[in-house]
C-alpha positions in Angstrom: 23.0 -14.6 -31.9 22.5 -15.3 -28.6 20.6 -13.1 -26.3 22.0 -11.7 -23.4 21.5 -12.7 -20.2 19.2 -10.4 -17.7 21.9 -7.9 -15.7 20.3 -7.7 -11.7 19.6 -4.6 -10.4 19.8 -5.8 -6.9 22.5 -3.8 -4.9 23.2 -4.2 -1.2 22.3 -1.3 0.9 23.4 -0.1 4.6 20.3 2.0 4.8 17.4 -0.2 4.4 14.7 2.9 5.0 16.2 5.5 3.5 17.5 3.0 0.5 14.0 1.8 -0.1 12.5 4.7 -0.5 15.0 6.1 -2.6 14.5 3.3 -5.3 11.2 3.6 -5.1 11.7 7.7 -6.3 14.1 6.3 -9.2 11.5 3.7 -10.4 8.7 5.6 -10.1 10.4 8.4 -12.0 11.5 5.7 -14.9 8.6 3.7 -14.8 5.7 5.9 -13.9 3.5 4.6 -16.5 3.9 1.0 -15.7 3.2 1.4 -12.2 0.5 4.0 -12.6 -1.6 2.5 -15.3 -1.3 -0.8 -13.7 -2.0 0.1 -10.2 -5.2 2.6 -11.8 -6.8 0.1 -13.4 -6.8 -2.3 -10.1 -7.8 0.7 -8.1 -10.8 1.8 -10.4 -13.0 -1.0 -9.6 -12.6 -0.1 -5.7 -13.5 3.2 -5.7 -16.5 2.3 -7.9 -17.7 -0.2 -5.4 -16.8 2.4 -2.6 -19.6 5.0 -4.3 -21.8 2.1 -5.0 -21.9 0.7 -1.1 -22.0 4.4 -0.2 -25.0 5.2 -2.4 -27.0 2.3 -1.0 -26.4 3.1 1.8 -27.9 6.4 1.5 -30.8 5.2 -0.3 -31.5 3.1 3.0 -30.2 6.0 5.4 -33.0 4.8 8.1 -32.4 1.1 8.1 -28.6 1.4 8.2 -28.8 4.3 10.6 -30.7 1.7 13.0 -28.5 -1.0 12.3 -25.1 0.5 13.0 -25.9 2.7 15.6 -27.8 5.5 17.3 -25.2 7.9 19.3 -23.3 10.6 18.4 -21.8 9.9 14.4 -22.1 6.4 15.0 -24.5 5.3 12.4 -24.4 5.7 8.5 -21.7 8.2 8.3 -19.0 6.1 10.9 -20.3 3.2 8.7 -19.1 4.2 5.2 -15.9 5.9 7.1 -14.9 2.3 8.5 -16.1 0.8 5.3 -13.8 3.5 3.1 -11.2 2.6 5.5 -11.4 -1.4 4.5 -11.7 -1.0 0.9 -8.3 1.0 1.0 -6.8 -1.2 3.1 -7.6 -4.3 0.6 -6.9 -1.7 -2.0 -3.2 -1.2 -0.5 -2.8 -4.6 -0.1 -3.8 -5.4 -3.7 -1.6 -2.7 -5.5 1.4 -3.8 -3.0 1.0 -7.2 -4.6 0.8 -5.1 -8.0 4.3 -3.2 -7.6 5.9 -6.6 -5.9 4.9 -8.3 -9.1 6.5 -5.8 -11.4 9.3 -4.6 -9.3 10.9 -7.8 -8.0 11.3 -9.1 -11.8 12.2 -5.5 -12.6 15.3 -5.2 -10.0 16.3 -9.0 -11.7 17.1 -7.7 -14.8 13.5 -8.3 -16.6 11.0 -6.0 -18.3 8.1 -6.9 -16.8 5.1 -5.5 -18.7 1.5 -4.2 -17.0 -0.8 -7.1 -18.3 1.6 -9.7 -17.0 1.3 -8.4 -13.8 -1.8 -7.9 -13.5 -2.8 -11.5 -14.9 -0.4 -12.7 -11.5 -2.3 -10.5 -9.5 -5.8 -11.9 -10.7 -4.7 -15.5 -10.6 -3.4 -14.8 -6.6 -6.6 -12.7 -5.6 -7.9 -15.4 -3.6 -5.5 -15.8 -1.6 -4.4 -11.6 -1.6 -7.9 -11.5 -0.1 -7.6 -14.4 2.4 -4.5 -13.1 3.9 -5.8 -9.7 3.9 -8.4 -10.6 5.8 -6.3 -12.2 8.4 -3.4 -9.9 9.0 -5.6 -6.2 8.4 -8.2 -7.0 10.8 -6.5 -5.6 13.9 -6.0 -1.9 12.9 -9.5 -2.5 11.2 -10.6 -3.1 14.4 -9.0 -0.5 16.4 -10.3 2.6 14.6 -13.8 1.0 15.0 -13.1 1.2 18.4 -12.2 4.9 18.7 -14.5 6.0 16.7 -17.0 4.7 18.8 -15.3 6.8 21.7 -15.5 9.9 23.3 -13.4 12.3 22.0 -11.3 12.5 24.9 -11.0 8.9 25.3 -10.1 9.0 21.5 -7.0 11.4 21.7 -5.5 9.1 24.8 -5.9 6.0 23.1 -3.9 7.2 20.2 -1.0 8.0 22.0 -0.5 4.2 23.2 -2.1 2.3 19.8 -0.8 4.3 17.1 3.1 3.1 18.1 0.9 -0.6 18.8 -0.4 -0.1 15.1 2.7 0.9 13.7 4.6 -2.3 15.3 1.1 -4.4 13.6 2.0 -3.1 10.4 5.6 -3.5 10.1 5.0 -7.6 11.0 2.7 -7.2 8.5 4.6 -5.7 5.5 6.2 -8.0 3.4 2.9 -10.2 3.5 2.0 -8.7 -0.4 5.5 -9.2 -1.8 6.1 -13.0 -0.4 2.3 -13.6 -2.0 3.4 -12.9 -5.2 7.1 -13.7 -5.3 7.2 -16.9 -3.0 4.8 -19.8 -3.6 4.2 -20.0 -0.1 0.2 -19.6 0.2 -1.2 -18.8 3.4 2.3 -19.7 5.1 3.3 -16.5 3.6 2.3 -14.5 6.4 4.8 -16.6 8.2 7.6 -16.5 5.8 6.5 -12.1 5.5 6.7 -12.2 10.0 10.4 -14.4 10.1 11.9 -11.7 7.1 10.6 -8.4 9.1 11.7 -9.9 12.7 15.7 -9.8 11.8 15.8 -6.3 11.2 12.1 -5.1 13.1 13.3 -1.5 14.1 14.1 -1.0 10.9 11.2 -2.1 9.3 9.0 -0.3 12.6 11.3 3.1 11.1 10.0 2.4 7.3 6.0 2.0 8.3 6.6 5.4 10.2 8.8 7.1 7.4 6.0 5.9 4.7 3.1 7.2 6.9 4.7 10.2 7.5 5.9 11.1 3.7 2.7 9.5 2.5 0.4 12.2 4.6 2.7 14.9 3.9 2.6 14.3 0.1 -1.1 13.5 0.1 -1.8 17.1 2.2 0.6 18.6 -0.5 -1.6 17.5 -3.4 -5.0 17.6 -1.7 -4.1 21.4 -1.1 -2.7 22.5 -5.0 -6.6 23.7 -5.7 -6.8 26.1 -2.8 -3.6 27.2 -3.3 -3.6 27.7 -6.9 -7.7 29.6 -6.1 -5.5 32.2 -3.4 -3.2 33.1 -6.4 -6.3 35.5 -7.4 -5.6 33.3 -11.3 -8.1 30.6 -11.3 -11.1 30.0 -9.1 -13.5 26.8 -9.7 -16.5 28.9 -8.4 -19.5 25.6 -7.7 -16.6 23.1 -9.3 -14.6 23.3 -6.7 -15.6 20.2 -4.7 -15.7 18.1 -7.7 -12.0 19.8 -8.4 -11.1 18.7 -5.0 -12.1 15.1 -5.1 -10.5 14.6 -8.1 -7.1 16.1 -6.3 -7.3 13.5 -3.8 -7.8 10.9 -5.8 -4.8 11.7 -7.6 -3.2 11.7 -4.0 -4.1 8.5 -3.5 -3.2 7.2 -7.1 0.4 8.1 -6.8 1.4 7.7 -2.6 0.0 4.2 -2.6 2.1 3.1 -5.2 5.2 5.0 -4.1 4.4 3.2 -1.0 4.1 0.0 -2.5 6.8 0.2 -4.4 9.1 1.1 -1.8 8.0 -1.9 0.3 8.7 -4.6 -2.3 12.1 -2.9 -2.4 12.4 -3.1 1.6 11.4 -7.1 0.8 14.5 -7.2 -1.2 16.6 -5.3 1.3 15.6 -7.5 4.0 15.9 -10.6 1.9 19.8 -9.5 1.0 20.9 -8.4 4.6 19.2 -12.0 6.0 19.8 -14.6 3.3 22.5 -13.1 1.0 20.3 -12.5 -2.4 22.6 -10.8 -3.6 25.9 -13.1 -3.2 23.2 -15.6 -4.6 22.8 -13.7 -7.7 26.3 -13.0 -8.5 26.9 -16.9 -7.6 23.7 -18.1 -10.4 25.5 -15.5 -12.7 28.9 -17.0 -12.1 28.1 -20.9 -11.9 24.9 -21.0 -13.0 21.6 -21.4 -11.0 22.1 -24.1 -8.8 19.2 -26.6 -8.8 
């Protein structure tokens, strides 16, 4: 017996922001464990390099202290804070290229599994790191810069570069998704910038909605051990910091893959409203793929 071709779970949608992030809620619901465990185990070896970099650091507090600076907080501590700050940004980048990798097959009809994806992601690292490097640098470069401002200074520049930042990002999305789905190399970012340009306030709204629902859900989680010590119930006594880190790395675990996952699906939104991927489904479906 034959088996059955793959049914698409691509469907057209009016509201590209609000659409995205609601198929992101569905998958993550259905398929929490794929994208989860997946996403974990790229996000482990971060985190560990993270504590290593900050533990050297510390072990050489006066040599780094000297070489990064000597006013204010600029100096170890504005160091590892800009250094956290990359490692999650590659991070993001890395398990956007994760979700893209599982969800794009995923909303074709396949079952992808975790180890498949992750073997794409490992054989595309090069060049995940290559265009991180030249598309993150900007907002990279931007929070060096305030933080080595006064704080006045600080809260006027943010009025004028957080909307800069936000425009930065959303040219930026797609790059993750057109890595892994396109074979496309470094002209991806291109390919990422000509997708995001036909429908730009839209994809200007999404970074905004994401950063917005990703704080908010991060505060929410970050905050379940104080809340759950004012019920008078439970109290963590000298545990409480380790109680709290392990919180917000739980945060982090599930709102940057809901994040991810709700850009590859904006990837296929945009691809649909600007080059028909849809009526090109149905059509392979119908007549075959044409060649």
């Amino acid at each position: 017996m034959d088996t059955p071709a793959p049914v698409p779970r691509v469907r057209r949608s009016d509201r590209l922001v609000i659409g995205a992030i609601d198929v992101a809620s569905h998958v993550f619901q259905h398929r929490a464990r794929q994208v989860l465990l997946g996403s974990a185990l790229l996000m482990l070896p971060m985190v560990a390099l993270h504590l290593l970099l900050t533990v050297l650091a510390f072990d050489h507090y006066e040599r780094f202290d000297g070489l990064l600076g000597d006013r204010g907080y600029i100096g170890v501590e504005t160091g590892l804070v800009m250094l956290g700050l990359a490692i999650q940004s590659l991070t993001a980048h890395i398990i956007g290229a994760y979700t893209a990798a599982y969800l794009v097959p995923y909303q074709m009809g396949a079952e992808p599994t975790i180890a498949a994806c992750l073997r794409r992601v490992l054989r595309k690292l090069p060049l995940l790191l290559l265009t991180w490097s030249l598309t993150h640098w900007p907002p990279l470069l931007v929070l060096w810069g305030l933080a080595n401002g006064a704080s006045a200074e600080t809260l006027g520049a943010l009025w004028i570069l957080a909307p800069l930042m936000a425009m930065v990002g959303a040219a930026t999305l797609l790059v993750a998704p057109v890595v892994m789905t396109e074979q496309r190399g470094v002209r991806s970012i291109g390919r990422a910038w000509k997708l995001t340009r036909v429908r730009f306030g839209a994809a200007f709204s999404f970074v905004i909605a994401c950063a917005v629902l990703g704080s908010m859900l991060s505060a929410f989680i970050a905050f379940l051990p104080p809340l759950a010590e004012s019920t008078g119930f439970i109290t963590f006594g000298s545990l409480g910091w380790m109680v709290q880190g392990v919180t917000t790395q739980m945060a982090v675990l599930i709102v940057v893959p809901f994040v991810a996952i709700a850009t590859s699906q904006m990837y296929l939104h945009l691809r649909v409203h600007a080059e028909g991927l849809d009526i090109v489904i149905a059509a392979d479906r119908a007549f075959g793929a044409s060649s």
